[in-house]
C-alpha positions in Angstrom: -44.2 -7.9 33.0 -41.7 -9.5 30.3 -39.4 -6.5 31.0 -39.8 -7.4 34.8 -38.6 -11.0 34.5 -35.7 -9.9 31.6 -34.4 -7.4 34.2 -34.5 -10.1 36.7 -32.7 -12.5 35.3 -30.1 -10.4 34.2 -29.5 -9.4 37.7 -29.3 -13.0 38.9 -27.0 -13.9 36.6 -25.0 -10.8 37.1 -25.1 -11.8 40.7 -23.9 -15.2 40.5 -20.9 -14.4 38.6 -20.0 -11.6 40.6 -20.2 -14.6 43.8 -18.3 -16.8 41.9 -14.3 -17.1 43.0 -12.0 -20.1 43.0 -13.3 -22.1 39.5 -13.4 -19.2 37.5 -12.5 -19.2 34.0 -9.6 -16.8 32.4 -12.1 -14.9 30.7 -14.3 -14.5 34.2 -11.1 -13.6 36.2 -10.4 -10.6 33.2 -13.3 -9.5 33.7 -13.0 -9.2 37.5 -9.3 -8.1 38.0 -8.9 -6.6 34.2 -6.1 -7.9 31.8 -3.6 -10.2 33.2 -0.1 -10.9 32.4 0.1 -13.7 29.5 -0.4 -17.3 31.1 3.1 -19.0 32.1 3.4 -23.0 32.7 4.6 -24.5 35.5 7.3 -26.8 35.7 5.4 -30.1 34.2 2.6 -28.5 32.9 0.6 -29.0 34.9 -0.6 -25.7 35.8 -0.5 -22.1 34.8 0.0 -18.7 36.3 -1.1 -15.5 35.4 -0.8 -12.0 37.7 -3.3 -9.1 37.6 -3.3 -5.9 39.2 -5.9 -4.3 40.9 -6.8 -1.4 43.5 -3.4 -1.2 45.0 -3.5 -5.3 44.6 -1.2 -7.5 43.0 -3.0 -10.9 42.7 -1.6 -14.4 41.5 -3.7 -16.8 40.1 -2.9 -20.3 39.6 -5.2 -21.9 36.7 -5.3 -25.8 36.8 -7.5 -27.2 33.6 -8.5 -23.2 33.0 -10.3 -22.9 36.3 -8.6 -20.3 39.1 -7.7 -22.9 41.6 -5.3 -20.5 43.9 -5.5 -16.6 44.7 -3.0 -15.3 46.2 -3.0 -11.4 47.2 -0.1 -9.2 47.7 -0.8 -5.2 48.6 1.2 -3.1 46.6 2.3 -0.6 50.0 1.9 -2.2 52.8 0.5 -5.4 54.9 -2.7 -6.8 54.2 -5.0 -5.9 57.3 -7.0 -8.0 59.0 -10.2 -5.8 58.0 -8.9 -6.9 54.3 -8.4 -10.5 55.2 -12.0 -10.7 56.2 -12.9 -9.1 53.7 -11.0 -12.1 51.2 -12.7 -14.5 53.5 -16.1 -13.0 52.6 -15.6 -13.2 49.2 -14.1 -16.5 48.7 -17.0 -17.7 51.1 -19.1 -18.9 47.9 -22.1 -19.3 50.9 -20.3 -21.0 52.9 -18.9 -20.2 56.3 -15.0 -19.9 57.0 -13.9 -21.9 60.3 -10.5 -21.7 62.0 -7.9 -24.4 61.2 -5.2 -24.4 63.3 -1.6 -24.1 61.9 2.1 -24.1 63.5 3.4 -21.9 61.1 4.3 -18.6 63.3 2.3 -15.9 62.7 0.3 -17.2 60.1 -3.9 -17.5 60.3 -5.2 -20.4 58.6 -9.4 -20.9 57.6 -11.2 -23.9 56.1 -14.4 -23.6 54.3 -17.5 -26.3 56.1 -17.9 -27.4 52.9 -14.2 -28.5 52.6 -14.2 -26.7 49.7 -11.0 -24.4 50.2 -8.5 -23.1 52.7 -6.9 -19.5 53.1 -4.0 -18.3 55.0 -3.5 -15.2 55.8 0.1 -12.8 57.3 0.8 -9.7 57.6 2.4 -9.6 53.9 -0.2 -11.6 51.5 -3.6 -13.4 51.3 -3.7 -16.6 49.5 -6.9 -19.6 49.3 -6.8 -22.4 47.1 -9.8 -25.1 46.4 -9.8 -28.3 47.1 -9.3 -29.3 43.5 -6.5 -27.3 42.8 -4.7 -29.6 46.2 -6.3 -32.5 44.4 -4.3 -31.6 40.8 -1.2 -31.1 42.9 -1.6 -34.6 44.7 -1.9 -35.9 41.6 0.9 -34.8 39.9 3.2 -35.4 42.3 2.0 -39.3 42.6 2.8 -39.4 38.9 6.3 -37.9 39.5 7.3 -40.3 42.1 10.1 -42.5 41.1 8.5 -46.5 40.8 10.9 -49.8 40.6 7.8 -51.5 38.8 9.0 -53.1 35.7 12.7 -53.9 37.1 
């Protein structure tokens, strides 16, 4: 019986982080795409980037506070097909369900997640979705680079 219930919660917890996408750590995204190129800062700090390769995949990661807050995939030979965008979609779902969110930006496909979660856009040539906190970390420091008269 205890071997039962060990065995089961190893699976659960094997299952969870193999669900888990957008708000992974470093060490969780290693694990999933293998070792990354060495972190690099963005302008202001704010952010950091770091590129892994994988199954004919090269995927960009932007890391705000050490949590993957954009993936962004590139196919090494070729376009990314729409099989493979759906495919993205399904795992970046995190159980929720993807719904169309209209863009004017030619041939680009854009999604939403219900929960508000994250959004993906999708061409012929890459795959990227971002969370809703990495937009919110971006928001943020651009407020604080905005010039102010206060003071003068």
């Amino acid at each position: 019986m205890k071997a039962l219930l060990v065995t089961l919660l190893i699976l659960c917890s094997i299952t969870t982080s193999a669900i888990a996408r957008l708000g992974e750590t470093e060490e969780q995204l290693t694990v999933r795409f293998g070792q990354g190129s060495v972190p690099v800062s963005s302008q202001g700090g704010w952010c950091q980037q770091q590129t892994f390769q994988k199954h004919g995949f090269t995927i960009m990661v932007t890391l705000v506070n050490g949590l993957s807050g954009v993936e962004e995939y590139h196919l090494n030979r070729g376009d990314v097909t729409t099989e493979q965008a759906h495919a993205l979609l399904a795992i970046h779902s995190q159980g929720h369900k993807w719904v169309d969110f209209p863009q004017d930006i030619g041939t680009v496909k854009a999604w939403k997640r219900d929960d508000g979660g994250a959004t993906a856009l999708w061409d012929s040539t890459y795959f990227r979705v971002w969370s809703k906190q990495y937009d919110d970390a971006q928001t943020a420091f651009k407020k604080v680079q905005e010039p102010s008269l206060e003071g003068f």
